[in-house]
N, C-alpha and C positions, 0 to 999 in steps of 0.2 A: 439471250435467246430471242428467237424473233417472233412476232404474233402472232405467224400461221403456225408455228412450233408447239404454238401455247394450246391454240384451239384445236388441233391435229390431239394432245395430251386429254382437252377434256372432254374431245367426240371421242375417243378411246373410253376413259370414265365411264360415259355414256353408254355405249354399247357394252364395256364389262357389266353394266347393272340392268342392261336391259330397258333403261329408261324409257325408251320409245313404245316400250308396252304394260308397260306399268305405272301410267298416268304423268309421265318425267314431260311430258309435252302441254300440261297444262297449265298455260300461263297465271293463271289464278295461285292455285299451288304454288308456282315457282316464285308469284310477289310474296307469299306469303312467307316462304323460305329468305327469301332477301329480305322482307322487314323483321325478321328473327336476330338473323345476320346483325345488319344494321344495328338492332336494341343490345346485342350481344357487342359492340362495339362503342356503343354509347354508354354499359357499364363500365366498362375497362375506363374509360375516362371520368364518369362519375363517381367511382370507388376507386381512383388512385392506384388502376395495377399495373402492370410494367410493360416496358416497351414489345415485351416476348407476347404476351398475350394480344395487346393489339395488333402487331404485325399477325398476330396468328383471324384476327376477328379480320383483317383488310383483305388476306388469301380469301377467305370462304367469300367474300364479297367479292372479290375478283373473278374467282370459279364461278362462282353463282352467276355473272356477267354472261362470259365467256360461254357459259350453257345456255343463258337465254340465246344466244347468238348461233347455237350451234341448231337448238329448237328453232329458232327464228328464220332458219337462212341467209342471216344478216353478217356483210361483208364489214366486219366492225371498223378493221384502218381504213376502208373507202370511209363511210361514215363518220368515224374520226374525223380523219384529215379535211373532209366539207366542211362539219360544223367547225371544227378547228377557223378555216377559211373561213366562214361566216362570224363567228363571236368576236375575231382579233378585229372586223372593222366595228362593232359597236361602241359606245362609249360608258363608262364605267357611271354609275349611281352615288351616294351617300343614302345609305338607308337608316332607321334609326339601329340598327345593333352592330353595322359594317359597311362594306364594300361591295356593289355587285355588279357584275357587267349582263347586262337582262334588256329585256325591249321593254321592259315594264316600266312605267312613268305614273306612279299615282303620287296621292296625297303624304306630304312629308318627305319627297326624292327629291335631292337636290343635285342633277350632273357638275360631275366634277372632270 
């Protein structure tokens, strides 16, 4: 299915709930809704539940996206595919817990 398919699905959501009058536009709200998400995704992996549940906690974080976008007017594939274009020429970090490709350069980074 292709992304304007996806977002066409959750501006539908959207106008079935009425979202646009009933506070569905305020970004505040809506972080707060994704760091829900989020901690509801972070359980699933710090209580060992199964792959049904997470797949089920990355949908609502993908919605959750998908709306800020639709709230936002934001053309997400254009915006993708720039930073996409912009991150692939940086160069990757060593941080102390991983990997990171970031413009960030402090104390204890070593590019690799």
């Amino acid at each position: 299915m292709e992304l304007l398919e996806l977002m066409k699905m959750v501006r539908c959501f959207h106008e079935k709930h009425d979202f646009a009058n009933n506070n569905g536009s305020d970004m505040n709200f809506r972080m707060l809704l994704m760091m829900e998400e989020v901690g509801e995704l972070a359980e699933c992996l710090t209580k060992g539940k199964g792959m049904e549940d997470i797949r089920e906690e990355l949908a609502d974080i993908f919605i959750l996206l998908l709306g800020h976008c639709v709230v936002l007017d934001i053309d997400l594939e254009k915006v993708f595919l720039d930073k996409m274009d912009k991150i692939m020429q940086r160069k990757a970090i060593k941080v102390k817990n991983g990997i990171r490709v970031t413009e960030y350069r402090g104390e204890g980074t070593e590019e690799i």
